[in-house]
DRENGU-640768 format. One line per field, with one value per residue: x, y, z of N, C-alpha, C in turn; residue number from 1. Coordinates in pm, whole numbers, plus 50000, padded with zeros to 5 digits. Layout:
BEGIN
n_u (X	...)
n_v (Y	...)
n_w (Z	...)
ca_u (X	...)
ca_v (Y	...)
ca_w (Z	...)
c_u (X	...)
c_v (Y	...)
c_w (Z	...)
n (NUM	...)
END
This chain:
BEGIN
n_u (02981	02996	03226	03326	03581	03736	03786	04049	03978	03956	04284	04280	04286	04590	04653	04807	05122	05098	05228	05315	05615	05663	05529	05704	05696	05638	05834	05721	05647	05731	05948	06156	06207	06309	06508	06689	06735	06904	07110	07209	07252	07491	07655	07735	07885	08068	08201	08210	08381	08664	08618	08570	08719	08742	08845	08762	08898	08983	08977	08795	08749	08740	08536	08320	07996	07838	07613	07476	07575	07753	08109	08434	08708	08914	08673	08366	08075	07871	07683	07680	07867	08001	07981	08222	08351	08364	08268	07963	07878	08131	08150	07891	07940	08129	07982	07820	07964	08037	07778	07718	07944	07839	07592	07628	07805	07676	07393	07553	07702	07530	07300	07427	07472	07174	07090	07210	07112	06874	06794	06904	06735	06468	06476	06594	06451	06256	06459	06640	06518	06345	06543	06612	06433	06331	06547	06563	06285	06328	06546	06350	06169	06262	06312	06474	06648	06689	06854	07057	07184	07259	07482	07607	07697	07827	08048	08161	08230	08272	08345	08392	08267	07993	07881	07915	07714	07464	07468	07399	07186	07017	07006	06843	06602	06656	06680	06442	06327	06447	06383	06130	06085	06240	06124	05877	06016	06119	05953	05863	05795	06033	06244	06197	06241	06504	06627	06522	06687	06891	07069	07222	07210	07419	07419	07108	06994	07224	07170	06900	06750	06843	06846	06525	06555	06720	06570	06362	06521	06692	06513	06459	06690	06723	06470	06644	06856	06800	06686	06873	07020	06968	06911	07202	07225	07130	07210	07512	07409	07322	07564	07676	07789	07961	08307	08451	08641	08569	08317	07925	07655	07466	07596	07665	07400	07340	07500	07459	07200	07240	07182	07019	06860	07001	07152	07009	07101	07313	07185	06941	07096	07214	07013	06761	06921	06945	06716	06606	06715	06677	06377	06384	06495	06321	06118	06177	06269	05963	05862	06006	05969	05700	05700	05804	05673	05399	05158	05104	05077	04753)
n_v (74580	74254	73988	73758	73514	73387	73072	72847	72706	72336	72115	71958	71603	71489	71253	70931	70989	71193	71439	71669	71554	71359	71031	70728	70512	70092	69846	69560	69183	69035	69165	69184	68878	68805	68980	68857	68610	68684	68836	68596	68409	68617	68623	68399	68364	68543	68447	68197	68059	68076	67954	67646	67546	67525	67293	67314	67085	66898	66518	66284	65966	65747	65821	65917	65975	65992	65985	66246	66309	66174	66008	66174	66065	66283	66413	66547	66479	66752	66758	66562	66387	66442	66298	66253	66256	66487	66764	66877	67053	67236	67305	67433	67651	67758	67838	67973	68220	68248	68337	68555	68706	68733	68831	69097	69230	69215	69392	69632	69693	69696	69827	70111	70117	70148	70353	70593	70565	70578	70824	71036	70974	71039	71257	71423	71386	71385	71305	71155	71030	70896	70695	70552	70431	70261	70090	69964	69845	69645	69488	69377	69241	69007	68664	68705	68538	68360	68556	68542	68323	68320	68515	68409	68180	68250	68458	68273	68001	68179	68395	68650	68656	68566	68758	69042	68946	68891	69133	69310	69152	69291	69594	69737	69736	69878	70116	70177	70211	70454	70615	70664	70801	71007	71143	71196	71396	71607	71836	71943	72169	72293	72232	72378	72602	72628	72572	72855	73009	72998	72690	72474	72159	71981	72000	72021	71794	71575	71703	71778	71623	71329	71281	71185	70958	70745	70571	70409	70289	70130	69952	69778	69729	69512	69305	69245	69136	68880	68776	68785	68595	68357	68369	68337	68079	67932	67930	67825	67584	67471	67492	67678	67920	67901	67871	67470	67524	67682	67673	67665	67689	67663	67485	67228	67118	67046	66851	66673	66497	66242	66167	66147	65927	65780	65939	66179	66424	66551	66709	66830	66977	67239	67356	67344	67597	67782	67821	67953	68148	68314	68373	68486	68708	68793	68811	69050	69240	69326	69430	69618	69776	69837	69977	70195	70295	70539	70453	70261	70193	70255)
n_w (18446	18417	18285	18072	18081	17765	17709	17582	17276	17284	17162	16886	16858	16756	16495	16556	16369	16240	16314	16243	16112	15864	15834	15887	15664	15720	15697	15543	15667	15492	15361	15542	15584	15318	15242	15502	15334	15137	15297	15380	15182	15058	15277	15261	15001	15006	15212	15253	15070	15175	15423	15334	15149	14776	14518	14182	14000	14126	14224	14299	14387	14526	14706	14565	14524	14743	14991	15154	15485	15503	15570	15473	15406	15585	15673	15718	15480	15416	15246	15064	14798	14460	14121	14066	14335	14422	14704	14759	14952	14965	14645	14659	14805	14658	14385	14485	14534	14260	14133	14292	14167	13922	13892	14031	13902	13616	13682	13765	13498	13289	13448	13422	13170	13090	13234	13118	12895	12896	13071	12839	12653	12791	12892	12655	12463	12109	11818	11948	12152	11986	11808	12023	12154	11966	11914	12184	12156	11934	12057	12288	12045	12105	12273	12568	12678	12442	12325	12481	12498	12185	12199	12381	12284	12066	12154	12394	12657	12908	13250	13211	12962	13000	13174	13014	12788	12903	13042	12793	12730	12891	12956	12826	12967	13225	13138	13052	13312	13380	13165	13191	13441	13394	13197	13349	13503	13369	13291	13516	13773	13944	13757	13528	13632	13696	13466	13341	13498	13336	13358	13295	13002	13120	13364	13432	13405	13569	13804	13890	13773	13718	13998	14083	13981	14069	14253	14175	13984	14179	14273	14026	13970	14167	14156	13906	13988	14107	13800	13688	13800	13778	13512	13423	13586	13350	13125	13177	13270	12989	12914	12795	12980	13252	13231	13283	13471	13714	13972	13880	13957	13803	13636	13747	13818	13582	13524	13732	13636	13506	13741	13882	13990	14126	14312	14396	14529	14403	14195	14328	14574	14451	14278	14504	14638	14451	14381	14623	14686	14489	14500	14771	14670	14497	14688	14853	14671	14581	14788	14881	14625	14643	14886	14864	14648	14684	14528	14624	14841	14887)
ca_u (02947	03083	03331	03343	03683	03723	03891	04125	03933	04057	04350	04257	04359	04627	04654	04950	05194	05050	05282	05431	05688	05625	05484	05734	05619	05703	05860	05623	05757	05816	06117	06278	06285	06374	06641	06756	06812	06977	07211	07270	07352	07592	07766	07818	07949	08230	08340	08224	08497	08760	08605	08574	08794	08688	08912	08723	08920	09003	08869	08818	08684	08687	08463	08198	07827	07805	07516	07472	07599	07786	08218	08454	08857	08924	08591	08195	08036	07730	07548	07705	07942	07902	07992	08373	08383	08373	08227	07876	07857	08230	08068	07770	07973	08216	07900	07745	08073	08020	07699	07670	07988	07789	07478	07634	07897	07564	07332	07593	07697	07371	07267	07488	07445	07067	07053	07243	07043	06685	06845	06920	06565	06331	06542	06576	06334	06286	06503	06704	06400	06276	06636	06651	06316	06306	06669	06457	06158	06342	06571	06251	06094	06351	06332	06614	06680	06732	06944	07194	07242	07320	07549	07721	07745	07952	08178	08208	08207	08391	08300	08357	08182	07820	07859	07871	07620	07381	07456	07326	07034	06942	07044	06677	06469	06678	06675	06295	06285	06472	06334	05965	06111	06274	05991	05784	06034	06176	05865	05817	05861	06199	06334	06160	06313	06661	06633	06503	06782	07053	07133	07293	07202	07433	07361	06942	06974	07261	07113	06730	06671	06888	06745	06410	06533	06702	06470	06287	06629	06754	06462	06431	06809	06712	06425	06684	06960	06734	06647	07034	07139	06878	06973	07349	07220	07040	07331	07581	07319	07292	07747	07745	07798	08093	08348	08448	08691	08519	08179	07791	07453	07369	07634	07630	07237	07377	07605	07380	07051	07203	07214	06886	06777	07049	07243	06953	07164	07415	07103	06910	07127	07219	06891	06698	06980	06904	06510	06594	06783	06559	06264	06448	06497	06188	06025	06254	06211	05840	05826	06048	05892	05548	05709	05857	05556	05286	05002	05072	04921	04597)
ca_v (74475	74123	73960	73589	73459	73279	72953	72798	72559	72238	72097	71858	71521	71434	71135	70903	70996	71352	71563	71721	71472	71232	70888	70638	70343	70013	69700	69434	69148	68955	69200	69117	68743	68807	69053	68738	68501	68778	68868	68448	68379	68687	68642	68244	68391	68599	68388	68008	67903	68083	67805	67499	67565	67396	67274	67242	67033	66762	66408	66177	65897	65659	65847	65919	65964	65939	66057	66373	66333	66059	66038	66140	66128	66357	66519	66468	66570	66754	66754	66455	66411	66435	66204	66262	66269	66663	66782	66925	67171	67364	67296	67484	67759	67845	67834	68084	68349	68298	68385	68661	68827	68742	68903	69210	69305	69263	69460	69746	69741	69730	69976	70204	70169	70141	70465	70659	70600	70670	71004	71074	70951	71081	71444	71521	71325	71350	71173	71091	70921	70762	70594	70449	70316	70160	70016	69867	69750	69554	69411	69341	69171	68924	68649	68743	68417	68319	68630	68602	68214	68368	68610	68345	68078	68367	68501	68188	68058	68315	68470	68799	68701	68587	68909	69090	68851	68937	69332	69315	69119	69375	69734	69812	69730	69973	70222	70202	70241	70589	70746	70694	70866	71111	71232	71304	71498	71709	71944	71978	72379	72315	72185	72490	72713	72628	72631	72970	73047	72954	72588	72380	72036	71836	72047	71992	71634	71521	71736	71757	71483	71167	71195	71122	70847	70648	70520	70332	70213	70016	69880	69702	69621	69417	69257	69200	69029	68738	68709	68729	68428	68229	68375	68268	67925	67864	67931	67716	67433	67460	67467	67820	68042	67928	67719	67368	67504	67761	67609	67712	67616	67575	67326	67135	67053	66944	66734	66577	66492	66111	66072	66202	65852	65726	66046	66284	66526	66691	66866	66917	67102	67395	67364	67468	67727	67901	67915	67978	68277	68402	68395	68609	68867	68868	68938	69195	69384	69395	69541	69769	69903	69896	70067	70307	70373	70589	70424	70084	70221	70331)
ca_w (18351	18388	18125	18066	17979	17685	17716	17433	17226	17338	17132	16822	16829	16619	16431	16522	16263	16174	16424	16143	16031	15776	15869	15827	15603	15764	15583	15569	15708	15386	15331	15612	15519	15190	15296	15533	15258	15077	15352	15403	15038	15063	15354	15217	14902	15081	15326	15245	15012	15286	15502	15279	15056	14698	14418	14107	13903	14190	14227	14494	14301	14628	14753	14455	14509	14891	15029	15234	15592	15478	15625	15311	15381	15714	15720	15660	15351	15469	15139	14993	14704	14330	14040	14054	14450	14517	14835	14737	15025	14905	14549	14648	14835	14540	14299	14532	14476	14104	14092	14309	14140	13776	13900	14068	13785	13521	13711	13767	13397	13239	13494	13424	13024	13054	13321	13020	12751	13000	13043	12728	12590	12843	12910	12518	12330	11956	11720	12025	12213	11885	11865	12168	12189	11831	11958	12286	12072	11891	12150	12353	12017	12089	12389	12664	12669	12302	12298	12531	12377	12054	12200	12483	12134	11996	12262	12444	12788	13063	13332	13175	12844	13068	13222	12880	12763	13003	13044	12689	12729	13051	13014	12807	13098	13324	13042	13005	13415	13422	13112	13290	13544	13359	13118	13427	13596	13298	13266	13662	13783	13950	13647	13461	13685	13667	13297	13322	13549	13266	13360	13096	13022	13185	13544	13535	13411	13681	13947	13921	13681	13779	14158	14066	13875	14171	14318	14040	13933	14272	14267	13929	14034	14313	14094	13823	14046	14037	13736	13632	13811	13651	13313	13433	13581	13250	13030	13237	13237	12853	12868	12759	13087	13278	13243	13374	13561	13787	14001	13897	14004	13715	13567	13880	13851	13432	13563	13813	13554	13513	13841	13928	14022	14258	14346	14382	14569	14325	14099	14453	14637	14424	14256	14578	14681	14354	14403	14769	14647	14388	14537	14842	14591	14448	14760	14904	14561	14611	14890	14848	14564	14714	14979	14792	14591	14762	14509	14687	14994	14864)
c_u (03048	03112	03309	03471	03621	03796	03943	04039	04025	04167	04283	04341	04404	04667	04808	05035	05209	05089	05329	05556	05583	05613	05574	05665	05710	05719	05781	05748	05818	05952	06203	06338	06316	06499	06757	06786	06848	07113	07310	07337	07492	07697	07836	07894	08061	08307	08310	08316	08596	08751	08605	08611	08757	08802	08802	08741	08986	08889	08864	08714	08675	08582	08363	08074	07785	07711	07518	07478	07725	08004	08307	08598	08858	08754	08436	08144	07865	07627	07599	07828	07915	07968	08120	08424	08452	08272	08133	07855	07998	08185	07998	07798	08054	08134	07824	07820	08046	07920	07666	07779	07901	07706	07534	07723	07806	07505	07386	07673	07632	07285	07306	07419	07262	07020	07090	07131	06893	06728	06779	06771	06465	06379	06515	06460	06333	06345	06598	06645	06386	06386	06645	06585	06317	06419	06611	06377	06232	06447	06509	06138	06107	06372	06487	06687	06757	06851	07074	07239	07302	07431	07658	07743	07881	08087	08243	08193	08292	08317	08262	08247	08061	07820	07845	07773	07486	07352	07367	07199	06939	06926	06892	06572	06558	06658	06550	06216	06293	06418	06192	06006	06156	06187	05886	05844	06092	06088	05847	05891	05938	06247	06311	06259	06451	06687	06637	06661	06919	07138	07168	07224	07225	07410	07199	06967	07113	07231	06979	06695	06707	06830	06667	06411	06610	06667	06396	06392	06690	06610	06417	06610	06792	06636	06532	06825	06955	06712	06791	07106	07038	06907	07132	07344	07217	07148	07444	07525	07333	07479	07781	07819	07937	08138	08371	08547	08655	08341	08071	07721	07447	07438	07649	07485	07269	07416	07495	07253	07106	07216	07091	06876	06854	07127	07177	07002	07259	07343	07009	06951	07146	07086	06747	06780	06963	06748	06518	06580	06702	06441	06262	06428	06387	06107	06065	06238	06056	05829	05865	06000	05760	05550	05735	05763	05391	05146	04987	05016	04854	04540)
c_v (74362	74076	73813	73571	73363	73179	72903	72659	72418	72179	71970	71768	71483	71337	71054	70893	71085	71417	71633	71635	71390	71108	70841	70529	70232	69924	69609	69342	69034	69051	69160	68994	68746	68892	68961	68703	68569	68794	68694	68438	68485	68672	68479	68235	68429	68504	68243	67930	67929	67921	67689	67533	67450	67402	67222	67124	66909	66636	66359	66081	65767	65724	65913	65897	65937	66018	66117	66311	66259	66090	66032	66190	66144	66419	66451	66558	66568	66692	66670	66473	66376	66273	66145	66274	66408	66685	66894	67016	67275	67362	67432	67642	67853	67898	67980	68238	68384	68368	68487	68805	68855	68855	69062	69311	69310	69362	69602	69792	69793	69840	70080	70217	70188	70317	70621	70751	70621	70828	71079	71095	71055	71206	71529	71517	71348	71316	71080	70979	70857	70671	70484	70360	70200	70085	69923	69783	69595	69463	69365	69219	69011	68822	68662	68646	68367	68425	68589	68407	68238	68413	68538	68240	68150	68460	68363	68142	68059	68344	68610	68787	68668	68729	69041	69061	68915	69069	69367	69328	69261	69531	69789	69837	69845	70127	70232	70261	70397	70661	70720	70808	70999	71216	71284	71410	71614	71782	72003	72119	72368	72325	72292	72615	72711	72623	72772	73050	73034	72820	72534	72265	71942	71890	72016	71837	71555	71578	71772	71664	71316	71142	71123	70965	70695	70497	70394	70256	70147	69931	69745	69603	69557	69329	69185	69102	68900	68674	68682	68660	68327	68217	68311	68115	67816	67852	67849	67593	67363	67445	67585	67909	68011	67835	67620	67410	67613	67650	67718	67605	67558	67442	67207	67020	67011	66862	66650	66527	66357	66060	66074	66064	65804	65824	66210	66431	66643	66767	66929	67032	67232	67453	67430	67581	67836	67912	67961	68132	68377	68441	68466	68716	68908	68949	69038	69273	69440	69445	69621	69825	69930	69961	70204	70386	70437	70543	70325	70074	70244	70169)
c_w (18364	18276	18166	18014	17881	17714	17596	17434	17286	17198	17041	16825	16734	16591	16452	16365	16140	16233	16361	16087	15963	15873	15827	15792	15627	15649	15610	15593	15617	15323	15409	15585	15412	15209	15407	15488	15191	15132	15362	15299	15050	15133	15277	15089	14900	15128	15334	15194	15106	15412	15489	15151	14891	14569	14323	13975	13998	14227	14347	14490	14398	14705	14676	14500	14646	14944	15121	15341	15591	15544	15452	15362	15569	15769	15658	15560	15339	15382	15058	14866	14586	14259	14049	14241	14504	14577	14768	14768	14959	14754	14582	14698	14742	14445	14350	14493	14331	14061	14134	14255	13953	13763	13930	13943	13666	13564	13736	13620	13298	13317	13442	13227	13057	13148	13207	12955	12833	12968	12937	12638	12692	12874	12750	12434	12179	11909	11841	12131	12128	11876	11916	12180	12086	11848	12063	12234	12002	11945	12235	12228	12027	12236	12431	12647	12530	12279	12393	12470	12271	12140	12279	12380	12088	12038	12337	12587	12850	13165	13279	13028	12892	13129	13122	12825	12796	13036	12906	12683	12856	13032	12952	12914	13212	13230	13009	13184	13420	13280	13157	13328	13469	13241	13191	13546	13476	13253	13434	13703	13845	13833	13580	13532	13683	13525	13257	13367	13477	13346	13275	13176	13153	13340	13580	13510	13560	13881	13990	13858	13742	13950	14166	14026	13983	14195	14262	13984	14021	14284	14171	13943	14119	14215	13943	13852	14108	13944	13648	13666	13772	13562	13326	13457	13474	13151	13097	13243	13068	12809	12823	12817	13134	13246	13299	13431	13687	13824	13939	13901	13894	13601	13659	13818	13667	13489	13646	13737	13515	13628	13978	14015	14164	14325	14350	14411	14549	14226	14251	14483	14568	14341	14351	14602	14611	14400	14535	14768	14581	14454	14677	14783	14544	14567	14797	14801	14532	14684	14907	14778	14632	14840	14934	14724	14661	14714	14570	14796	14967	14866)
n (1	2	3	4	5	6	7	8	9	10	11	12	13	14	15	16	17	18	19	20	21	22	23	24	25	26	27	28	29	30	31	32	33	34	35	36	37	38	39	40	41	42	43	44	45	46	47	48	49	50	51	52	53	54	55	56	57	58	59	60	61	62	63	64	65	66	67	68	69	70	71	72	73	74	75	76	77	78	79	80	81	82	83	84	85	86	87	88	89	90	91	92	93	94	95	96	97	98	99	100	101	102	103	104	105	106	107	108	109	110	111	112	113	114	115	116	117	118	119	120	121	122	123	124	125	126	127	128	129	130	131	132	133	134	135	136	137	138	139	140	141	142	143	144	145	146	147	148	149	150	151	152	153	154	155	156	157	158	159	160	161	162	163	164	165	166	167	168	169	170	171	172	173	174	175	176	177	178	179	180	181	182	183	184	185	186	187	188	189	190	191	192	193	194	195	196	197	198	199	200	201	202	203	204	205	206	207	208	209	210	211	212	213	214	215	216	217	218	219	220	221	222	223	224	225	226	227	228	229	230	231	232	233	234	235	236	237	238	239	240	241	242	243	244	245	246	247	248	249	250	251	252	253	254	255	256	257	258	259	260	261	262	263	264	265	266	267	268	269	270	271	272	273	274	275	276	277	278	279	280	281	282	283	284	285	286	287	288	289	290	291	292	293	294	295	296	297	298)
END
């Protein structure tokens, strides 16, 4: 009796990016340019005043209001000079230091308080959730804006008191990111199981709970280190934020509003560098999250 081999089914094709690893998800390519003018502003924050060194309390009143390319002293003054004859471009580079140490020392104070109290709320809940939230609610019934006015009227303007100022106005919205996060991971069967297993508190919440929470929290930091040099521009515009003897954007573009007509160039320039800036961050924080988030692919 003859036999037939069998032959091996042939081999299903598999899907690029189904070999068993995970698919990486690419960056669209509006992160990259937003992650460009991210890295630009930064590096010109570090190392621009090293290079054009700026005095903000010197004049150079022969040379007042000269328009961008224009020759001023020893040297050319790319982006022109202001009212009082300071050099727009070291202007615009010292302004850049201020704001990115405003933004980064808010966003990691207010982080930190707002990552707390998430915890705390979305791990324990009852009177300790109701708390928090009815503490949020009604710092949310309140514009951001109008608040941190009150609060920079009343401290004054510093460096360190906009950065207080501002941590204020902010830490709810990071504290509303991680208790999401943390009310849908503190029932999940790890977390059950190490409970069972005799974990304490502070071991499931800093080692199964705060992971989850991450993620969701560099991202609203990226989204919020835009909107905190606006809130800093806006309060230095208004005389609250810093003082006259340190540069910002946003008292710059005050100072320049009578001179709009013949001296367009001292509210210009730091005027686009901020939307340049911002609107960097915004996109790089979308896409990160919609990278980050698996419903944004569907």
């Amino acid at each position: 009796m003859s036999t037939t081999a069998t032959e091996p089914a042939p081999a299903a094709a598999v899907p690029a990016g189904a070999s068993g690893r995970p698919a990486r998800r690419r960056l669209p390519a509006r992160a990259w340019i937003g992650s460009a003018v991210l890295l630009l502003f930064v590096l010109a924050a570090v190392f621009g005043p090293m290079i054009r060194p700026y005095d903000p309390v010197a004049t150079d009143l022969p040379h007042r209001l000269l328009p961008p390319g224009s020759a001023a002293g020893d040297g050319i003054a790319w982006l022109g000079t202001d009212q009082v004859g300071r050099d727009m471009l070291a202007n615009l580079l010292a302004g850049s230091r201020v704001s990115l140490i405003v933004a980064l020392a808010t966003v990691l104070i207010g982080g930190a308080a707002g990552l707390l109290a998430g915890l705390l709320s979305g791990y324990f809940g009852g009177w300790t959730d109701t708390l928090l939230s009815r503490i949020g609610d009604v710092q949310l019934a309140f514009p951001s804006i109008l608040l941190a006015i009150l609060i920079a009227g009343v401290l004054g303007p510093s460096i360190t008191n906009i950065v207080i100022t501002l941590a204020v106005t902010r830490w709810v919205i990071f504290a509303r990111v991680v208790r999401a996060s943390a009310l849908a991971t503190r029932d999940l069967e790890f977390v059950d199981s190490a409970r069972v297993l005799g974990a304490g508190h502070a071991r499931i919440l800093f080692r199964h709970v705060l992971p989850s929470c991450w993620q969701p929290l560099l991202v609203a930091a990226t989204v919020q280190i835009g909107l905190t040099m606006v809130a800093e521009a806006s309060l230095s515009f208004l005389g609250l934020g810093i003082p006259a003897d340190a540069a910002s954007w946003g008292a710059t573009v005050s100072a320049g509003r009578d001179y709009l007509g013949s001296a367009w160039w001292i509210s210009t320039a730091p005027a686009v560098a901020l939307a340049a800036v911002v609107t960097g961050v915004g996109i790089a924080g979308d896409a990160f999250r919609d990278a980050a988030d698996p419903r944004a692919q569907i």
